[in-house]
PDB file as gemmi writes it, atoms N, CA and C in Angstrom:
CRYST1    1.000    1.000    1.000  90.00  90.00  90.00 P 1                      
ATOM      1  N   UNK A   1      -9.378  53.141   1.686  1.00  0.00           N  
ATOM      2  CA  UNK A   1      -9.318  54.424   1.012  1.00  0.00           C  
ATOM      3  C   UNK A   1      -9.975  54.285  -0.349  1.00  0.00           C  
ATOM      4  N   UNK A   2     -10.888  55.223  -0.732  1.00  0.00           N  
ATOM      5  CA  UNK A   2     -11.545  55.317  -1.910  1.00  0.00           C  
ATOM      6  C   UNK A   2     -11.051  56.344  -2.931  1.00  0.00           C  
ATOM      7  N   UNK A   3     -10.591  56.001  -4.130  1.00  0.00           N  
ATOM      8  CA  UNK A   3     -10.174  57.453  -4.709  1.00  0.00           C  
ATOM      9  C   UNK A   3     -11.056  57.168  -6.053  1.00  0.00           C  
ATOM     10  N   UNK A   4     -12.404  58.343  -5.966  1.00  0.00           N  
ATOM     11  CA  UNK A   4     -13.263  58.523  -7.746  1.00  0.00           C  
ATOM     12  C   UNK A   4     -13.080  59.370  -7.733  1.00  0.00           C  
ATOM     13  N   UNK A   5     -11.939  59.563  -9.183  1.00  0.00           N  
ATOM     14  CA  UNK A   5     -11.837  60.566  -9.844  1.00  0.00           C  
ATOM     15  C   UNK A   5     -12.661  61.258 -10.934  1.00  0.00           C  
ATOM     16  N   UNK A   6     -13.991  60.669 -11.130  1.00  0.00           N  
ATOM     17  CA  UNK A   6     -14.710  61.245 -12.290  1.00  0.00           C  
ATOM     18  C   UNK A   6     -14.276  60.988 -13.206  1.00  0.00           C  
ATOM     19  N   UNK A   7     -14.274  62.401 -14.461  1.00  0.00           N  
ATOM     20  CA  UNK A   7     -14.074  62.624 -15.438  1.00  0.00           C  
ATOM     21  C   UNK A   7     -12.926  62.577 -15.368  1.00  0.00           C  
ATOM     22  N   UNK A   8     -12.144  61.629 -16.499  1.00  0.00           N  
ATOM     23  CA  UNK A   8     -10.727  61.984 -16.881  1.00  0.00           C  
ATOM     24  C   UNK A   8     -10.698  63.282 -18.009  1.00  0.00           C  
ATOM     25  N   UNK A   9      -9.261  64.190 -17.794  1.00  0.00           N  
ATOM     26  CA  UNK A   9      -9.158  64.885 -18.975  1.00  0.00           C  
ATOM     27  C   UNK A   9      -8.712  64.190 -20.267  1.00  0.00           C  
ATOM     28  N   UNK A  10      -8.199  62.912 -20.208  1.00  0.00           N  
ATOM     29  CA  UNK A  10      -8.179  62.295 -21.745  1.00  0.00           C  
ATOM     30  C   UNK A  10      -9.026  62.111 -22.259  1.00  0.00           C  
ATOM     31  N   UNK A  11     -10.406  62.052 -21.536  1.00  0.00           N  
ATOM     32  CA  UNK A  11     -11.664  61.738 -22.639  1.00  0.00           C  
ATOM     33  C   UNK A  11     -11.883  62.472 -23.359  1.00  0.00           C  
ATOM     34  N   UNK A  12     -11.811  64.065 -22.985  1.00  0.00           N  
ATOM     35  CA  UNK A  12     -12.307  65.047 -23.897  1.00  0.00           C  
ATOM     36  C   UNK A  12     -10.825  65.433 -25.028  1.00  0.00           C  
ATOM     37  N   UNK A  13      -9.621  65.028 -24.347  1.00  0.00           N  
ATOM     38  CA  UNK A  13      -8.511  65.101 -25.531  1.00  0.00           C  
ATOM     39  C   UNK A  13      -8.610  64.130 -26.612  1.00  0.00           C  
ATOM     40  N   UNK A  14      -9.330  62.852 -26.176  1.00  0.00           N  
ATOM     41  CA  UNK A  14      -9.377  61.982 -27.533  1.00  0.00           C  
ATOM     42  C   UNK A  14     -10.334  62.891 -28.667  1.00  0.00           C  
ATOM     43  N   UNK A  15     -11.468  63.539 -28.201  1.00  0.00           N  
ATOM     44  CA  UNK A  15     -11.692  64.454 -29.461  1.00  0.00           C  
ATOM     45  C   UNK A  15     -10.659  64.852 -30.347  1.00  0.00           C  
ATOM     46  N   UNK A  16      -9.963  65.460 -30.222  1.00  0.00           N  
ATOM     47  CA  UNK A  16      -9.245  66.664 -30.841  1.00  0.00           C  
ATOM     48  C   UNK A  16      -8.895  66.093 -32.425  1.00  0.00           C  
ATOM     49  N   UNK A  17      -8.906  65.219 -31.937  1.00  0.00           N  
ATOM     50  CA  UNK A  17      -8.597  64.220 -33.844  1.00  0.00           C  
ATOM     51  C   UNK A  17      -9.856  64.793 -34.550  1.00  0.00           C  
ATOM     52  N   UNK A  18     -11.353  64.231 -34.263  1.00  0.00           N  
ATOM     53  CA  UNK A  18     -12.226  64.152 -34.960  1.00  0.00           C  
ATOM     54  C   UNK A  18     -12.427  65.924 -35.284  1.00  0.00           C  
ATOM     55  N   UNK A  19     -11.782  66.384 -34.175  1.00  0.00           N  
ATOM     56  CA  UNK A  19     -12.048  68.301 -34.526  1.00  0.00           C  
ATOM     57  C   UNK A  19     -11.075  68.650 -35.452  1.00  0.00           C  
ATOM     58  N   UNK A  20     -10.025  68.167 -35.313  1.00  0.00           N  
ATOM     59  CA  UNK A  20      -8.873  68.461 -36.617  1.00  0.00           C  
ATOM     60  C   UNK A  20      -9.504  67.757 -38.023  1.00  0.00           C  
ATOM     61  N   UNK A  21      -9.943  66.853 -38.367  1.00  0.00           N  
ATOM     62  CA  UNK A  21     -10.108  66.485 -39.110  1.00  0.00           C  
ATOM     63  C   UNK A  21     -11.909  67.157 -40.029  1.00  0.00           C  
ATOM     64  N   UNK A  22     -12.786  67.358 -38.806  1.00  0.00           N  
ATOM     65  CA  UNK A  22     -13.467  67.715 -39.270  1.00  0.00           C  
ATOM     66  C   UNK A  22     -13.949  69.626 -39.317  1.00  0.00           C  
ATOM     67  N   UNK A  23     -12.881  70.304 -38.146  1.00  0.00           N  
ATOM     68  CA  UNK A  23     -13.106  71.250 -38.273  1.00  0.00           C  
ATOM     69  C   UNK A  23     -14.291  71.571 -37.125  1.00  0.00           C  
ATOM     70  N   UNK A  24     -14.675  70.621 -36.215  1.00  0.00           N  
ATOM     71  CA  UNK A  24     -15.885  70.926 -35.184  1.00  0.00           C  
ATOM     72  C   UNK A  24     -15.500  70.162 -33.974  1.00  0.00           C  
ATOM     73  N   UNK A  25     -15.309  70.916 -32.934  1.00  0.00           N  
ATOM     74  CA  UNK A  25     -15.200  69.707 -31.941  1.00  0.00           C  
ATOM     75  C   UNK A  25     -16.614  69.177 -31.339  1.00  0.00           C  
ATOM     76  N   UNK A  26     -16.683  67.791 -31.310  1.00  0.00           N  
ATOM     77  CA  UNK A  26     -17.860  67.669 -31.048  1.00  0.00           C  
ATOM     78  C   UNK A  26     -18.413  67.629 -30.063  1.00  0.00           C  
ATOM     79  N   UNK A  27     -19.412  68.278 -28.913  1.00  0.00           N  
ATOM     80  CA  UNK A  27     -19.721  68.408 -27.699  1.00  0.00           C  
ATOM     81  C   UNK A  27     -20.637  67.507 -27.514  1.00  0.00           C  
ATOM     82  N   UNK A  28     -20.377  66.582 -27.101  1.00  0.00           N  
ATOM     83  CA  UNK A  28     -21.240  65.376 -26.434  1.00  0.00           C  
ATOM     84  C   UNK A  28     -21.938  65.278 -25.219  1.00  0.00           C  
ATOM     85  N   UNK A  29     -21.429  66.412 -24.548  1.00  0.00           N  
ATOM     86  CA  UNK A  29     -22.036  66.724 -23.107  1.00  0.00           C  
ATOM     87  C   UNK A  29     -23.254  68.009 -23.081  1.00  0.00           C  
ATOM     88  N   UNK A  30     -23.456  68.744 -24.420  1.00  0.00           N  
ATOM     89  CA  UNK A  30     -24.780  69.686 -24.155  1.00  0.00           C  
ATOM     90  C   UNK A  30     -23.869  71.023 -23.559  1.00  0.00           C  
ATOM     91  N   UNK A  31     -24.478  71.391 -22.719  1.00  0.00           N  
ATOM     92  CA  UNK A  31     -24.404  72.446 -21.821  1.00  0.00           C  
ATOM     93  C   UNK A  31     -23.812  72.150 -20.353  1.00  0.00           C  
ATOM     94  N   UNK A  32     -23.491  71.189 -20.241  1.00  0.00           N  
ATOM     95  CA  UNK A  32     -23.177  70.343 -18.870  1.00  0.00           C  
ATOM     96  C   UNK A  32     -21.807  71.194 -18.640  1.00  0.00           C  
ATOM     97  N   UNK A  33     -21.154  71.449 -17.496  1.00  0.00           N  
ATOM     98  CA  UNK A  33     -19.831  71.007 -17.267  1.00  0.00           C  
ATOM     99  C   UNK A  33     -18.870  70.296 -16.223  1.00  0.00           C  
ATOM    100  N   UNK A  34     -17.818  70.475 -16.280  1.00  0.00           N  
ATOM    101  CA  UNK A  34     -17.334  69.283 -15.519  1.00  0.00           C  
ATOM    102  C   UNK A  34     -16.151  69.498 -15.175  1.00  0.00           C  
ATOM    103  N   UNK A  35     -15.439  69.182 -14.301  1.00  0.00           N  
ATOM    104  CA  UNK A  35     -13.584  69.804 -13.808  1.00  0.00           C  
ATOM    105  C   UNK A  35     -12.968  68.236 -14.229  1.00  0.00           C  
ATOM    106  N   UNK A  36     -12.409  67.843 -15.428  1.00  0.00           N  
ATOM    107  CA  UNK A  36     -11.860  67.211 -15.777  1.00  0.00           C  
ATOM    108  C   UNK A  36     -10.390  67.265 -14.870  1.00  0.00           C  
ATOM    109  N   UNK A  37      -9.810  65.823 -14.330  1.00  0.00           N  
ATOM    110  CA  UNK A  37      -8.707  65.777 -13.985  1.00  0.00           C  
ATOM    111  C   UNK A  37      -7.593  65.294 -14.741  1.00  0.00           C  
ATOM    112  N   UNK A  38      -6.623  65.379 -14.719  1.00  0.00           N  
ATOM    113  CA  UNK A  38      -5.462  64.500 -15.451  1.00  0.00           C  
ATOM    114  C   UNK A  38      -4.986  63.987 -15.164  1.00  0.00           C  
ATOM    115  N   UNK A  39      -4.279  62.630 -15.633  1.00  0.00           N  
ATOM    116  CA  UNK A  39      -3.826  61.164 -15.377  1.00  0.00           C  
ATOM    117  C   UNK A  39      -2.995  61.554 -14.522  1.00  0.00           C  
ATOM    118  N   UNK A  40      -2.134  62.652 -14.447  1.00  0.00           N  
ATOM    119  CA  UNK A  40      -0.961  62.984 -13.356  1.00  0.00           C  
ATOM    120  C   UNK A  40      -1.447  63.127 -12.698  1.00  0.00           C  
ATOM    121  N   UNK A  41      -2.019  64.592 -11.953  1.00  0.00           N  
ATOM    122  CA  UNK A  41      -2.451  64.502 -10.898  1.00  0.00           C  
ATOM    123  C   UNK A  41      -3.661  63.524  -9.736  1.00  0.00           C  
ATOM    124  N   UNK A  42      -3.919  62.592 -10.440  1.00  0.00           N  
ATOM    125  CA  UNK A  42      -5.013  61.364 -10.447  1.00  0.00           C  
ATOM    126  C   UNK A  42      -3.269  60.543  -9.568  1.00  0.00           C  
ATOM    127  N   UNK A  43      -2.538  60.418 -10.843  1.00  0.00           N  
ATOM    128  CA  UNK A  43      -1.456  59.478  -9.972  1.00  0.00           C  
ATOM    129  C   UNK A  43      -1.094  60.287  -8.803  1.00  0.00           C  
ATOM    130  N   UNK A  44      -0.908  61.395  -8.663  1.00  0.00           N  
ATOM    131  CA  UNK A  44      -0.144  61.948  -7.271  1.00  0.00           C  
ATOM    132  C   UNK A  44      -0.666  61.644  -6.419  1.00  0.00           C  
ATOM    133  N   UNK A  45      -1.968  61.653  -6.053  1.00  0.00           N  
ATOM    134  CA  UNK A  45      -2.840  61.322  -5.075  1.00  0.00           C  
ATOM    135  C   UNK A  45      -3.357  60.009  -4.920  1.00  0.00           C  
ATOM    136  N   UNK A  46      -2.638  59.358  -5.818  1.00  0.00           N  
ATOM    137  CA  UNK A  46      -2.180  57.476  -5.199  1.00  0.00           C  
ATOM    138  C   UNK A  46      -0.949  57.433  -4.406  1.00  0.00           C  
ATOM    139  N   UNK A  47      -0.437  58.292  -5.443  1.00  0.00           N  
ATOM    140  CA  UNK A  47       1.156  58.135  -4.989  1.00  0.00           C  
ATOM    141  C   UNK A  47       1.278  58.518  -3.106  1.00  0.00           C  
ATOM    142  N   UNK A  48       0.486  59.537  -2.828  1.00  0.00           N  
ATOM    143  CA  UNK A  48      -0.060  60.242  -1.564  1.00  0.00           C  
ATOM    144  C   UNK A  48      -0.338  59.094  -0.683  1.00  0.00           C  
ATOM    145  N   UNK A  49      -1.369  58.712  -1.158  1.00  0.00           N  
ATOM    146  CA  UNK A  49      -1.926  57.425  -0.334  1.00  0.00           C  
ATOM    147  C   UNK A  49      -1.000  56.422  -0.028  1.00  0.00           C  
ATOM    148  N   UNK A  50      -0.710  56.275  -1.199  1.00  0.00           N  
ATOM    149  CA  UNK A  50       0.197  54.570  -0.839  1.00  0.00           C  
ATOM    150  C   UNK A  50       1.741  54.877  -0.655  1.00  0.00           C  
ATOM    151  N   UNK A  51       1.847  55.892  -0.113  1.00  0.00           N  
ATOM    152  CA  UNK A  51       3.115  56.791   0.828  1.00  0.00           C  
ATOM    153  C   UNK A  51       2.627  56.518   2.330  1.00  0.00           C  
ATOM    154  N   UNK A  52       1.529  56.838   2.606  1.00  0.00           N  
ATOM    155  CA  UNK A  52       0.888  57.047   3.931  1.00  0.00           C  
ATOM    156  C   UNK A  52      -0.147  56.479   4.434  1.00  0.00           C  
ATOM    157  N   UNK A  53      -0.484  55.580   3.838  1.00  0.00           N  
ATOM    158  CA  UNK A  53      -2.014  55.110   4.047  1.00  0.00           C  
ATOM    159  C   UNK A  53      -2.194  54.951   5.177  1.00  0.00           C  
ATOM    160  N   UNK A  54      -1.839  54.903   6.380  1.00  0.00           N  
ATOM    161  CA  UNK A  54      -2.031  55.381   8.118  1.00  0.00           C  
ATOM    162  C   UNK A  54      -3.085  56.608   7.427  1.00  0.00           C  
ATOM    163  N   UNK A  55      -2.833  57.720   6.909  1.00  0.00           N  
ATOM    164  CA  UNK A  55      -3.283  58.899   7.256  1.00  0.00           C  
ATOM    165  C   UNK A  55      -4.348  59.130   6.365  1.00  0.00           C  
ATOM    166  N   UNK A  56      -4.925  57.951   5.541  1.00  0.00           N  
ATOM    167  CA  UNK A  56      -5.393  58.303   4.578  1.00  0.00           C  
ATOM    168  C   UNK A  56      -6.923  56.821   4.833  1.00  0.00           C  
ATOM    169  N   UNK A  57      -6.261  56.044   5.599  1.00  0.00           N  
ATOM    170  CA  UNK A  57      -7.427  54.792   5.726  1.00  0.00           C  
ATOM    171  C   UNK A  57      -8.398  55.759   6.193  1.00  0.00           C  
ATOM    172  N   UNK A  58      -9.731  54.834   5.351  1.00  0.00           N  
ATOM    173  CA  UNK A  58     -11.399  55.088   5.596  1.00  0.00           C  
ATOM    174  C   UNK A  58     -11.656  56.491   5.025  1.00  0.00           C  
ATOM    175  N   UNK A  59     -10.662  57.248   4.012  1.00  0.00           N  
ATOM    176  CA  UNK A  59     -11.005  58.612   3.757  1.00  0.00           C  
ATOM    177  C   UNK A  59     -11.561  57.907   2.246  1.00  0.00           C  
ATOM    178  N   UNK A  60     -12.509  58.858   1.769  1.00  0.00           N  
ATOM    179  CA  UNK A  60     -12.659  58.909  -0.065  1.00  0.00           C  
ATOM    180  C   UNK A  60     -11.902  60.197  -0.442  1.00  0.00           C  
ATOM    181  N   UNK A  61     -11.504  59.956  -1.602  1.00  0.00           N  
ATOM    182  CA  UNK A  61     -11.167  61.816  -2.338  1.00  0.00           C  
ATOM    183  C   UNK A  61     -11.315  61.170  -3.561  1.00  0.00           C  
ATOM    184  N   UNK A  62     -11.888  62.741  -3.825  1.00  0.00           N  
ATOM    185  CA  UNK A  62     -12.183  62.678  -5.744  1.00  0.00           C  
ATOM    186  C   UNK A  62     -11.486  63.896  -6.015  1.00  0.00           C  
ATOM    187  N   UNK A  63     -10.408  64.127  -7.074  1.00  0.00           N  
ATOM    188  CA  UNK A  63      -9.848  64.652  -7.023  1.00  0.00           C  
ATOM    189  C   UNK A  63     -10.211  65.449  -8.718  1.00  0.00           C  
ATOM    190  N   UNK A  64     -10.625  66.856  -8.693  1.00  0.00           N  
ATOM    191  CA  UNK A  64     -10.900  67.610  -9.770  1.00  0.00           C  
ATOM    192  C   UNK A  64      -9.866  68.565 -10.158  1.00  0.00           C  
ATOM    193  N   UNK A  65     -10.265  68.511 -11.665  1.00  0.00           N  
ATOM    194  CA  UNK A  65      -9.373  69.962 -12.555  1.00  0.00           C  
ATOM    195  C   UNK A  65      -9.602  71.060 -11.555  1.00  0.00           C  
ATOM    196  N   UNK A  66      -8.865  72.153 -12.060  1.00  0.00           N  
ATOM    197  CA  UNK A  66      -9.106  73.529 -11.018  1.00  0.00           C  
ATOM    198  C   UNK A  66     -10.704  74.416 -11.301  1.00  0.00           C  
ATOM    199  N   UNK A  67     -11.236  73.880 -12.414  1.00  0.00           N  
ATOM    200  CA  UNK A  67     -12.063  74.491 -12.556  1.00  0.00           C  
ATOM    201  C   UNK A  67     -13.178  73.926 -13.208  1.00  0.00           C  
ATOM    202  N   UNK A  68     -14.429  74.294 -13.823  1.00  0.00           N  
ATOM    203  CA  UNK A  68     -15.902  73.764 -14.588  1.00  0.00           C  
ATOM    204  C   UNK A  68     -15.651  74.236 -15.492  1.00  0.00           C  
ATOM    205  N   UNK A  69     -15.782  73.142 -16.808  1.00  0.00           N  
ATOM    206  CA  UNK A  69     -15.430  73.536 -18.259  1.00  0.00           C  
ATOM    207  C   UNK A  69     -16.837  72.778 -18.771  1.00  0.00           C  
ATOM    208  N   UNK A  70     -17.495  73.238 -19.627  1.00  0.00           N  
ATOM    209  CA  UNK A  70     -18.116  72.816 -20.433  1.00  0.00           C  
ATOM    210  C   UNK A  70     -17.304  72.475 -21.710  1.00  0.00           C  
ATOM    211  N   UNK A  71     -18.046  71.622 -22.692  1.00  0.00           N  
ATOM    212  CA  UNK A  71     -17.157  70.996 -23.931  1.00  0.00           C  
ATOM    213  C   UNK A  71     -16.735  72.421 -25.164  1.00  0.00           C  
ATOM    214  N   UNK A  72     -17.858  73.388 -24.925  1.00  0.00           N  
ATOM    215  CA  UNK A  72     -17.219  74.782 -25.360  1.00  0.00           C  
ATOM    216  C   UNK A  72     -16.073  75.462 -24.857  1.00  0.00           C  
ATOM    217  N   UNK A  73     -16.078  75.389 -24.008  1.00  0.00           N  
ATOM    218  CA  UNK A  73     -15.134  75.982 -22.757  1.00  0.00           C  
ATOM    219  C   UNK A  73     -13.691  75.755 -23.341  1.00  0.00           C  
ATOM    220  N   UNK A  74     -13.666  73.996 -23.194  1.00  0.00           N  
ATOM    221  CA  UNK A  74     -12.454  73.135 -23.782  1.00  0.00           C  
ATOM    222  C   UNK A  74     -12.007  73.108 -25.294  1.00  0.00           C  
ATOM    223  N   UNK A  75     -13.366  73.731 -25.809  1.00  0.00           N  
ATOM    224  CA  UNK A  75     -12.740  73.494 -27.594  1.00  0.00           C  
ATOM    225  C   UNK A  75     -11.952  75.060 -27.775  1.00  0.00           C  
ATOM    226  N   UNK A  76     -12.047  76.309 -27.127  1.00  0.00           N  
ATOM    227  CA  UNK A  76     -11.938  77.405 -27.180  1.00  0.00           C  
ATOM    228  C   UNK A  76     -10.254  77.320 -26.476  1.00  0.00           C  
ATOM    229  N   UNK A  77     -10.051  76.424 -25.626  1.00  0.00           N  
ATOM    230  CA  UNK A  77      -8.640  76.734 -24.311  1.00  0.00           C  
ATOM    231  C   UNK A  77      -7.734  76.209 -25.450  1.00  0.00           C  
TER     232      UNK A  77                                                      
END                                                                             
């Protein structure tokens, strides 16, 4: 079983310091966006697997946020 999750959502929360402090969050990604996941739901879907792994051998899942955020997107939510 393969699980890539991509983008974590802590990467773009470690900003939030340098935006508090400086007043800008800084968008490092351009115009790009991306469905950031979070460490929880990243664990549930281990937790899934290694509950069942009968039902889960030879599958991949990548498991995404609910939606496409650009780094604007996220400084605005």
């Amino acid at each position: 079983t393969i699980l890539n999750p991509g983008m974590f959502a802590d990467n773009f929360l470690r900003l939030v310091d340098f935006a508090t402090l400086l007043g800008v969050y800084p968008v490092v990604t351009g115009d790009s966006r991306s469905a950031p996941v979070s460490s929880e739901d990243i664990a549930r879907v281990v937790e899934a697997v290694l509950m069942r792994p009968d039902l889960h051998a030879g599958k991949r899942y990548r498991p995404t946020g609910p939606r496409l955020l650009s780094g604007r997107d996220m400084a605005l939510a």
